[in-house]
C-alpha positions as CSV (number, residue, x, y, z in Angstrom):
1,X,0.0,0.0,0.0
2,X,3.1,2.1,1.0
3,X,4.7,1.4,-2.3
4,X,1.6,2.4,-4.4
5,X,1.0,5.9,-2.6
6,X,4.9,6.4,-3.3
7,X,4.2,5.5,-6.6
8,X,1.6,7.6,-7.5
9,X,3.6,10.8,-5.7
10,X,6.3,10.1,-7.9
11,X,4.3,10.2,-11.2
12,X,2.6,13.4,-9.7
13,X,5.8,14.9,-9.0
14,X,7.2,13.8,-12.6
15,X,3.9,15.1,-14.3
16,X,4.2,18.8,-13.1
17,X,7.9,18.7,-13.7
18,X,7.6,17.7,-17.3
19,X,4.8,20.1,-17.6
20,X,7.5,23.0,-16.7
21,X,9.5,21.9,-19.0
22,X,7.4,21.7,-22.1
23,X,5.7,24.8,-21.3
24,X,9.2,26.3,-21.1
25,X,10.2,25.0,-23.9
26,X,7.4,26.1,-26.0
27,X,7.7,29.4,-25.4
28,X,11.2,29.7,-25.9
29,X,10.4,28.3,-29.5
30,X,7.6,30.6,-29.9
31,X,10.0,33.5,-29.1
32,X,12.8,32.1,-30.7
33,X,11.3,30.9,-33.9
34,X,8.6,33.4,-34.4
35,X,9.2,33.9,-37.6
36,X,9.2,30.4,-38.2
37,X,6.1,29.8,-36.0
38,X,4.2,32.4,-38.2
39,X,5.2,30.6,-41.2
40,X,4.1,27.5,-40.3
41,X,0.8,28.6,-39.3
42,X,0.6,31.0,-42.4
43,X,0.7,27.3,-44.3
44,X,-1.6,25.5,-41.7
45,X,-3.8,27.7,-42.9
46,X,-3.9,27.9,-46.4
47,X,-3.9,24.4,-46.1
48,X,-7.0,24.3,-44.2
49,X,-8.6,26.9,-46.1
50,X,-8.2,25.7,-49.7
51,X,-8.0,22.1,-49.3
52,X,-8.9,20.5,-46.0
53,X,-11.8,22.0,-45.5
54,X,-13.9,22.2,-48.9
55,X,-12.9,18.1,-48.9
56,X,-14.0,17.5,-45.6
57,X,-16.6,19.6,-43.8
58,X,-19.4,17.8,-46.2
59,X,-18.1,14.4,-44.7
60,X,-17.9,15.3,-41.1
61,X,-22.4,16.7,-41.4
62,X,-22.9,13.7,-43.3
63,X,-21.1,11.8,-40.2
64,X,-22.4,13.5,-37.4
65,X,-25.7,13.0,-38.9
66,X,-25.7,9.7,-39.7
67,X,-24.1,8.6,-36.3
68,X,-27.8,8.6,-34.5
69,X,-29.9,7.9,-37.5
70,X,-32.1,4.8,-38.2
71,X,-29.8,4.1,-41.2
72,X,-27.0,3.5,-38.6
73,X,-29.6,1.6,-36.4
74,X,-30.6,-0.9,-39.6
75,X,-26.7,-1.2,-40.7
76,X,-25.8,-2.1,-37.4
77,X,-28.5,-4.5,-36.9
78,X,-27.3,-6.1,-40.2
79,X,-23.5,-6.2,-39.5
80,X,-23.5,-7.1,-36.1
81,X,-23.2,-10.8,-36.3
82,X,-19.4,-9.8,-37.6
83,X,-19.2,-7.4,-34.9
84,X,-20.5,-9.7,-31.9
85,X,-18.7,-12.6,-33.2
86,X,-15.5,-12.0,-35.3
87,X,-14.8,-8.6,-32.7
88,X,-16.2,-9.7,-29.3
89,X,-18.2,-6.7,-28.8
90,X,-22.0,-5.3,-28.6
91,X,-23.8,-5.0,-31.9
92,X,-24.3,-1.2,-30.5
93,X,-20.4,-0.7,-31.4
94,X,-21.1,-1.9,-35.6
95,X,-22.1,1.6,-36.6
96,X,-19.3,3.5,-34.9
97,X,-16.7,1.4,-36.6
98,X,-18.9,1.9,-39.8
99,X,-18.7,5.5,-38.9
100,X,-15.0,5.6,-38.4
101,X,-14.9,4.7,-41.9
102,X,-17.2,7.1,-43.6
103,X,-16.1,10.1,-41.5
104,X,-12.4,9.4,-41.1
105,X,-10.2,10.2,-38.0
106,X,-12.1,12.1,-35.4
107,X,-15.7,10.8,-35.7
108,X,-14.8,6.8,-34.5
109,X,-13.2,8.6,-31.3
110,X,-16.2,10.9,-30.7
111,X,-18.7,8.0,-31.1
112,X,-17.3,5.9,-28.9
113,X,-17.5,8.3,-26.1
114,X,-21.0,9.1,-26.9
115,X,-21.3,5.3,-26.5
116,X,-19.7,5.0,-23.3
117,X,-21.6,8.2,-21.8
118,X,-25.4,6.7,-22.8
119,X,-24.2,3.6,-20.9
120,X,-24.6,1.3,-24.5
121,X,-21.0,0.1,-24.1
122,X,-18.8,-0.3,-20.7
123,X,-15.4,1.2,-20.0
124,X,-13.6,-2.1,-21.4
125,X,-15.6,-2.5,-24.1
126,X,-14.7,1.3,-24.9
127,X,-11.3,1.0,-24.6
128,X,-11.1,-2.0,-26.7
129,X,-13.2,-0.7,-29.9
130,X,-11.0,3.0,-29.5
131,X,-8.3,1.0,-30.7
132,X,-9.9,-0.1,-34.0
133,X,-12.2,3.0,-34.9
134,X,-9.6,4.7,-36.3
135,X,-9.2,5.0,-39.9
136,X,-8.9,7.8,-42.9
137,X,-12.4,8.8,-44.5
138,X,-13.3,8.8,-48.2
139,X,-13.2,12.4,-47.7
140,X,-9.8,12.7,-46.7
141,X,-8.5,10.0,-49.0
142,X,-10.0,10.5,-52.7
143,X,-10.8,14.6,-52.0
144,X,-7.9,15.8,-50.7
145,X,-4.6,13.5,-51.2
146,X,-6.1,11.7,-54.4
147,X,-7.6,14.8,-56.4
148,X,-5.9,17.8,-54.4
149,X,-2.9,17.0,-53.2
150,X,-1.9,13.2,-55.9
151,X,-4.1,14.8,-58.7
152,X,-5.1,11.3,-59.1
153,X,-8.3,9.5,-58.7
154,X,-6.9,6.2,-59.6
155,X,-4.2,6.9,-56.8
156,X,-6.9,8.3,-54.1
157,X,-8.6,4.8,-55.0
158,X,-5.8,2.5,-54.1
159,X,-4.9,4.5,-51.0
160,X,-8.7,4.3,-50.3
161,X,-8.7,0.5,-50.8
162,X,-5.7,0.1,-48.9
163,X,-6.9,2.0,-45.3
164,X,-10.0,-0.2,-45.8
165,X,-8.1,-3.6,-45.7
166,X,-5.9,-2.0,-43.1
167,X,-9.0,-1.1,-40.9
168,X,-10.3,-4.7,-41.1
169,X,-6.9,-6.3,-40.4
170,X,-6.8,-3.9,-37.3
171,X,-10.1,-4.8,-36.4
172,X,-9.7,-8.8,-36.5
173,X,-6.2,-8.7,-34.8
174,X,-7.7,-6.8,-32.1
175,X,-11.0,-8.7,-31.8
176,X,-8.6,-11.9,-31.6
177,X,-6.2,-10.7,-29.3
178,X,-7.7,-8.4,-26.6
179,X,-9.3,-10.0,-24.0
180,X,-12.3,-8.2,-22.2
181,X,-12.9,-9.6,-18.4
182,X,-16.3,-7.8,-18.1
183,X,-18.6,-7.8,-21.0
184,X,-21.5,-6.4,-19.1
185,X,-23.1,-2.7,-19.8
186,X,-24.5,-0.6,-17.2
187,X,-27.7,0.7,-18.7
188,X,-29.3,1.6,-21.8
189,X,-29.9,5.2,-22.4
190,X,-32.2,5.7,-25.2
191,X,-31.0,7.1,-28.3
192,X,-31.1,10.8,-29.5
193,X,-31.8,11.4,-32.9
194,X,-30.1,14.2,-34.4
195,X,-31.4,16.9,-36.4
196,X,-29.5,18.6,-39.4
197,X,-29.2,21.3,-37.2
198,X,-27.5,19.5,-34.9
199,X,-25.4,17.7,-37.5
200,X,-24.3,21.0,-39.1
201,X,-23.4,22.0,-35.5
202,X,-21.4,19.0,-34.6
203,X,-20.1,19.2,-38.1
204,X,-18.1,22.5,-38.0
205,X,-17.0,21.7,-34.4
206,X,-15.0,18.8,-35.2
207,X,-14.2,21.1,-38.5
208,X,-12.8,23.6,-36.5
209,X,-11.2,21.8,-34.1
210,X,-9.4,19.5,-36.7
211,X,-8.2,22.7,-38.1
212,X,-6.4,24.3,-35.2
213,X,-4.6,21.0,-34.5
214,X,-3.0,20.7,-38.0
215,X,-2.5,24.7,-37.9
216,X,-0.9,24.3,-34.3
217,X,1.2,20.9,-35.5
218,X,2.0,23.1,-38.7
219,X,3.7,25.5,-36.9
220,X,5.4,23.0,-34.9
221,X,7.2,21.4,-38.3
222,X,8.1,24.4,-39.1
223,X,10.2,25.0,-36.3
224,X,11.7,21.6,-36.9
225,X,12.1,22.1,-40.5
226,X,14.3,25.2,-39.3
227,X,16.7,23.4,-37.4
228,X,17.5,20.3,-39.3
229,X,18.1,22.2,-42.7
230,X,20.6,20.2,-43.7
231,X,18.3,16.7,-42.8
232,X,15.3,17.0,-45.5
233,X,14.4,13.2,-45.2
234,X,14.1,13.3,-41.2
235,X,12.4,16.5,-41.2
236,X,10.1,14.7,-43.9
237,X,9.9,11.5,-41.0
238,X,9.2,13.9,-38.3
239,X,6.0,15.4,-39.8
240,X,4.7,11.8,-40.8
241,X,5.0,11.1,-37.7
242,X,3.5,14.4,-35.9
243,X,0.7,15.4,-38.5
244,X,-1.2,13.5,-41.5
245,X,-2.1,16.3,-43.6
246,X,0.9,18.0,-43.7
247,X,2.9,14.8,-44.6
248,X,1.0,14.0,-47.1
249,X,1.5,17.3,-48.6
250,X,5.2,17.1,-48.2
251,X,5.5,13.4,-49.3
252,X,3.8,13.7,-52.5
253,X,6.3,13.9,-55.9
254,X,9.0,12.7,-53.4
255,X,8.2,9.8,-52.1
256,X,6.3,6.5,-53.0
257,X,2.6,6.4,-53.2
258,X,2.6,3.2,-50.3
259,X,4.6,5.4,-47.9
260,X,2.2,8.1,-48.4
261,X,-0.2,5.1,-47.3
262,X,1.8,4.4,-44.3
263,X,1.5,7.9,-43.2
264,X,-2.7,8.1,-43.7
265,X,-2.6,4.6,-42.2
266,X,-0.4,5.7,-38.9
267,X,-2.6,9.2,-38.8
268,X,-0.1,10.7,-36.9
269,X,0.5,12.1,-33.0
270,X,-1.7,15.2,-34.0
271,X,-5.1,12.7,-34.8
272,X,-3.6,10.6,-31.8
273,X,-4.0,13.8,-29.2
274,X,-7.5,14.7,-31.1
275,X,-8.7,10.9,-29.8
276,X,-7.3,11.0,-26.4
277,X,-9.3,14.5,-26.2
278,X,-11.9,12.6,-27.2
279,X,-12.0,9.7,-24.8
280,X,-10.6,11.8,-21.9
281,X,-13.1,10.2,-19.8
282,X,-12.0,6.2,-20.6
283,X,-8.0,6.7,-20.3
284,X,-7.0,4.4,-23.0
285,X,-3.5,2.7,-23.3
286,X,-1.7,5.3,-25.2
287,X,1.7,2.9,-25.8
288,X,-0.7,0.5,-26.9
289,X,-2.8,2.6,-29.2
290,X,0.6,3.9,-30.6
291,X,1.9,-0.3,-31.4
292,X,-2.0,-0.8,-33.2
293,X,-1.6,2.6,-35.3
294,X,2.2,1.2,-36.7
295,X,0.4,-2.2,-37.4
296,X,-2.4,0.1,-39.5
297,X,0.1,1.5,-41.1
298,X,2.5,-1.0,-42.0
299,X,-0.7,-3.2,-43.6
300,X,-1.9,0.5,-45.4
301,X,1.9,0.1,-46.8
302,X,2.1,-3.7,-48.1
303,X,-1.6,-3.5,-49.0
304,X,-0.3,-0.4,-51.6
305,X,1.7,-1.8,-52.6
306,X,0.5,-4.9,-53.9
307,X,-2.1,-3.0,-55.5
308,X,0.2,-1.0,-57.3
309,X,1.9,-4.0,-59.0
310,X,-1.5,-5.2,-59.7
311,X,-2.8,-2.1,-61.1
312,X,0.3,0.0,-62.1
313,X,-0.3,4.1,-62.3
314,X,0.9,4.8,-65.8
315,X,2.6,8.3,-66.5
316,X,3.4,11.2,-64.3
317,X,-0.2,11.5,-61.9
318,X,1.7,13.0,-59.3
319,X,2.6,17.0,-58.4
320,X,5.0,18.4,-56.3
321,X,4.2,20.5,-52.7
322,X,4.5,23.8,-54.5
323,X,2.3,23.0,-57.2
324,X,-0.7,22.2,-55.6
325,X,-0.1,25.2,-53.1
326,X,0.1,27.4,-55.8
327,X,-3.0,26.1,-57.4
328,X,-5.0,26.2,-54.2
329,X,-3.7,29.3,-52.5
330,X,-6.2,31.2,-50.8
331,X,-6.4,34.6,-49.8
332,X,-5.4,35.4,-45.6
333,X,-8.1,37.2,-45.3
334,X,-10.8,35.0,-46.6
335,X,-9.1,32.4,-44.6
336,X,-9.8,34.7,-40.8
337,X,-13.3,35.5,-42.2
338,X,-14.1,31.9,-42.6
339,X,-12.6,31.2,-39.4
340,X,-14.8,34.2,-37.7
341,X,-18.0,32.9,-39.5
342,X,-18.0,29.6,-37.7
343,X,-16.7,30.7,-34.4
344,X,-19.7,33.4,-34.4
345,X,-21.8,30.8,-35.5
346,X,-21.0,28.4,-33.0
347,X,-21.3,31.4,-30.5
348,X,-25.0,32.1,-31.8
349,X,-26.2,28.5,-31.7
350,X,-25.2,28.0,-27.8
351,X,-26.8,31.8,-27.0
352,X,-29.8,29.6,-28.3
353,X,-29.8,26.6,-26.4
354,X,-28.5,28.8,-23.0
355,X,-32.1,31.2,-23.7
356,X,-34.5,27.9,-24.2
357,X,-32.8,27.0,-20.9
């Protein structure tokens, strides 16, 4: 009992000393590198603005929508023999991993918490199905790194086709492997539908928020980028690592099209803190998540791979960075008045709910 209390004062004691540090440390950088910092978010946004957003905010209404509909209800109902059986867990948990594929990286995390909170699923079965409903939408696949970014639909498809396989594999390994003690839930809330109102609502949140985490982890490359000048291909391995969008950008005319599907597959630390934010209330095993997201992305990579000797891309599909930037640059100021349309629309739509309160 002794050793446990010490224990726990010595993770205390670590946690507040490395949050000193880091918070030292980042604003050194952001003093340091301001110039760099500005840069960075400069292209975060742009990036958001002209790309990320016009091929994803459709995807993530369409998602939010769907997540409490009777379409989700009938597909789960259908499906759920694979998830009950093959996956060990509730046929509730069939249309968030259906989700997770429609909607891409931040809807599977946010349905699984809305789950856990109606009581549908436990916090074990939670934890285990976090670990699977992760994958890359349509959205983010074909719109923006097949036709934006690749400036090929053939390519978006294959990548597409490759995070599927990868999700399933994910999904069976896990099923097979993790063991869940109690398979009990606690209640059964009923089920909200939600309006298009609602959808639209939920829609630009995770829009927004999605945004300032690739314009924050932007930023952060940039610094990086600054001080290994002289070490492209580990800067290039640093923001696969940290954030998907912005790899994906970077990778394309330099790299192969399978390592590009490493990189979606993986998602990156930046998706990885957006699902912990997400679950905050289930404390997942974050080593563990990391090991199952290399595993996603190393089947995302062989998976491209043998589709690409199967169904070879013929001629020169692929642009560099600075083309596509050129041919989606959008203006700055555009980009803060689109940001200061949702935020006063978000603002307006809880003024709402606080006056029917």
């Amino acid at each position: 009992m002794v050793w446990i209390k010490n224990q726990e004062k010595l993770r205390k004691k670590f946690s507040i000393v490395w949050s000193v540090l880091l918070t030292g440390a980042s604003i050194f950088c952001a003093v340091k590198f301001s110039a760099e910092c500005r840069d960075g978010i400069v292209s975060g946004l742009s990036l958001c603005v002209s790309v990320l957003i016009p091929s994803l905010f459709i995807f993530m209404i369409i998602a939010q929508y769907v997540a409490n509909s009777r379409f989700a209800d009938a597909l789960g109902k259908l499906l759920s023999p694979v998830t009950t059986k093959v996956l060990k867990l509730p046929k509730e948990c069939t249309s968030v991993l259906i989700l997770s594929l429609i909607g891409g990286y931040p809807i599977g995390a946010r349905c699984v918490a809305s789950l856990y909170e109606n009581g549908s699923i436990n916090k074990e079965q939670s934890k285990k199905l976090s670990l699977i409903a992760v994958s890359s939408g349509p959205g983010f696949v074909l719109n923006f790194v097949g036709s934006a970014v690749l400036k090929s639909k053939q390519a978006g498809m294959i990548l597409l086709i490759s995070q599927i396989v990868a999700f399933i594999a994910v999904a069976v390994i896990i099923g097979r492997f993790y063991k869940i003690k109690d398979e009990s839930v606690i209640s059964k809330a009923k089920k909200k539908r939600t309006t298009i109102v609602d959808a639209v609502e939920s829609g630009c949140k995770a829009t927004v928020n999605m945004c300032a985490m690739v314009i924050a982890f932007s930023a952060v490359i940039s610094v990086i980028e600054s001080l290994l000048l002289s070490f492209p291909v580990l800067c290039d391995v640093l923001a696969c690592m940290l954030e998907v969008t912005t790899a994906c950008n970077r990778m394309c005319g330099k790299y192969p099209l399978y390592l590009i599907s490493f990189a979606i597959g993986f998602s990156g630390i930046c998706v990885h803190f957006q699902v912990y934010s997400a679950l905050k209330g289930i404390r997942i095993n974050k080593l563990l998540f990391f090991f199952v997201r290399i595993i996603q992305g190393i089947t995302a990579l062989f998976t491209t791979y043998i589709l690409l000797i199967l169904f070879p891309i013929t001629g020169e599909v692929f642009s560099t960075v600075e083309n596509v930037e050129k041919s989606t640059t959008a203006p700055l100021w555009g980009c803060c008045a689109l940001i200061l349309t949702a935020v006063c629309f978000l603002n307006s739509l809880n003024n709402e709910k606080l006056k029917r309160r």
